[in-house]
C-alpha positions as CSV (number, residue, x, y, z in Angstrom):
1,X,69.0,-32.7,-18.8
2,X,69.1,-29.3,-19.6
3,X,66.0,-27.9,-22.0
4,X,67.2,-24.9,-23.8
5,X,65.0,-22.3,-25.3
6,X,64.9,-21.2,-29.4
7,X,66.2,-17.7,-28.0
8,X,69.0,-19.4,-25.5
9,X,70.1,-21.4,-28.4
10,X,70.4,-19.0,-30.7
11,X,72.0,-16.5,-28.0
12,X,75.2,-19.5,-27.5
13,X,75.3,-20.7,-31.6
14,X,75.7,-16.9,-32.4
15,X,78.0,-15.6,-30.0
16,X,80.2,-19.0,-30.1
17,X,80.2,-18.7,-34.1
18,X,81.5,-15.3,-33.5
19,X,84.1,-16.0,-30.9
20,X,85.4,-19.5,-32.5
21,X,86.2,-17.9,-36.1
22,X,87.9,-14.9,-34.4
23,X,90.0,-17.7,-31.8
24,X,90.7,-20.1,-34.4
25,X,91.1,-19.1,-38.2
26,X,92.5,-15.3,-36.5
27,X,94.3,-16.0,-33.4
28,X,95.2,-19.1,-32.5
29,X,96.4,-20.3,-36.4
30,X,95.6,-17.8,-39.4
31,X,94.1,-20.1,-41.7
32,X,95.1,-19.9,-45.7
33,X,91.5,-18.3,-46.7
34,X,92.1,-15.5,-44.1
35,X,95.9,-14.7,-45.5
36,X,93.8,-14.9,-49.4
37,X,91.1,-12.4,-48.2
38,X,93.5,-9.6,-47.2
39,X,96.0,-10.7,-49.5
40,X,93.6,-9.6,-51.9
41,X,93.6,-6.1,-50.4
42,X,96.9,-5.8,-51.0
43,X,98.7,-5.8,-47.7
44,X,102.1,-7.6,-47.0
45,X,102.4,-10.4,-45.3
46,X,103.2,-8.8,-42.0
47,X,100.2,-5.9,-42.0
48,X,98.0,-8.7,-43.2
49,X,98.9,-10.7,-40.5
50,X,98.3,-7.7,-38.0
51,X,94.9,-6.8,-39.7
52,X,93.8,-10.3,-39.4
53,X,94.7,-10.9,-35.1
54,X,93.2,-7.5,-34.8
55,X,89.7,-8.7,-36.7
56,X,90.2,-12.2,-34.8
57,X,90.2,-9.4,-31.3
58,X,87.1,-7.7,-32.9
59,X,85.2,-11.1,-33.7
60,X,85.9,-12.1,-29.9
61,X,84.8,-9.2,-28.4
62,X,81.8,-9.0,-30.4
63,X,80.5,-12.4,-29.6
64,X,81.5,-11.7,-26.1
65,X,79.1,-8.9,-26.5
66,X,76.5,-10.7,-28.2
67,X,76.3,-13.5,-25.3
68,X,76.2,-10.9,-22.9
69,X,73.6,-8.4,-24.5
70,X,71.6,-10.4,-26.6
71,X,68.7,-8.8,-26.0
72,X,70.0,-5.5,-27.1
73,X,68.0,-4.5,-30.5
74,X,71.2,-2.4,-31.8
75,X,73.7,-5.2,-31.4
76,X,71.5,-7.8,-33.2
77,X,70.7,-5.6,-35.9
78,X,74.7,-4.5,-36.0
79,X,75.5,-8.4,-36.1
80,X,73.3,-9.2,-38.6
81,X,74.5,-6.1,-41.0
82,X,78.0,-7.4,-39.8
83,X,77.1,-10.8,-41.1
84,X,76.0,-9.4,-44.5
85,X,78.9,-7.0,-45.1
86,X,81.2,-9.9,-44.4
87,X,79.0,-12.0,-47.5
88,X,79.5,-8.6,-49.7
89,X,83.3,-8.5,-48.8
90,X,83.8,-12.2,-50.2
91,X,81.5,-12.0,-52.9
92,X,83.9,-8.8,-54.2
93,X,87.5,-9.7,-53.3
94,X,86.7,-14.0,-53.7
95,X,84.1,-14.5,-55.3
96,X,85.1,-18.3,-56.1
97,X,84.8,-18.8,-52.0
98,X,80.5,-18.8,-52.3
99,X,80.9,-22.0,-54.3
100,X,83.2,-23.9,-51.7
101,X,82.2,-26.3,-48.8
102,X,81.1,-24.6,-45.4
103,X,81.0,-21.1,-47.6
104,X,80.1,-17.8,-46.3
105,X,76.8,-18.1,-48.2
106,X,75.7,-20.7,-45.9
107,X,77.0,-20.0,-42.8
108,X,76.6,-16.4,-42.6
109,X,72.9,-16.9,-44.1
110,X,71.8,-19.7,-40.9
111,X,73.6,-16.8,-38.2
112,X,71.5,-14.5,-39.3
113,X,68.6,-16.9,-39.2
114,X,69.6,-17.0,-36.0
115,X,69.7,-13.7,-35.3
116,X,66.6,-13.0,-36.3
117,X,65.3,-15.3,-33.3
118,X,67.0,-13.1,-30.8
119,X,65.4,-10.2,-32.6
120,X,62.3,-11.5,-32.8
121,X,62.4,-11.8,-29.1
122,X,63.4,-8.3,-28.6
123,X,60.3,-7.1,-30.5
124,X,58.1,-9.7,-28.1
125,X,59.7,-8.4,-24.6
126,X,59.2,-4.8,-25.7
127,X,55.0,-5.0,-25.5
């Protein structure tokens, strides 16, 4: 059986939260609350449709990133700013999302949990 450490963990739960909601609600199938987000930044359907495969590309790479680098100090601090601008952007354009199941609130909040375990061990491996 494998035995996993708190920092391997975290390095796989980040990166795959990253890469799943860029493959799944972006790229493979836009989901309804990603055509309501930039919907509410009032793009057509098409350009909100481009805007949304392009973030879906961005989110992949980025976790891609992540799994690679994840002992990188700027990358985990840009994730975790990422993670909070993303919050922000809800909380301003849908507000009513925070209140829903599996909201932003407590997903992004347990990532960046997370990412403060990666970070952590940056700060450990650097003395």
């Amino acid at each position: 059986m494998w035995k996993l450490s708190s920092v391997q963990i975290a390095r796989f739960i980040v990166s795959f939260s990253w890469i799943y909601h860029g493959v799944f609600p972006k790229l493979f199938h836009i989901a309804p609350l990603e055509k309501l987000m930039t919907a509410s930044l009032g793009y057509s359907e098409q350009m909100s449709n481009l805007i949304t495969k392009a973030a879906g590309i961005g989110e992949v790479v980025f976790g891609i990133l992540l799994f690679i680098f994840y002992r990188n100090k700027p990358l985990i601090i840009l994730n975790i700013l990422a993670l909070l601008g993303l919050l922000l952007f809800v909380a301003l354009l849908q507000p009513q999302l925070l209140i829903e199941a599996f909201n932003p609130v407590t997903t992004n909040m347990a990532i960046i949990a997370l990412s403060f375990v990666l970070l952590n061990n940056v700060r450990h491996t650097d003395k």
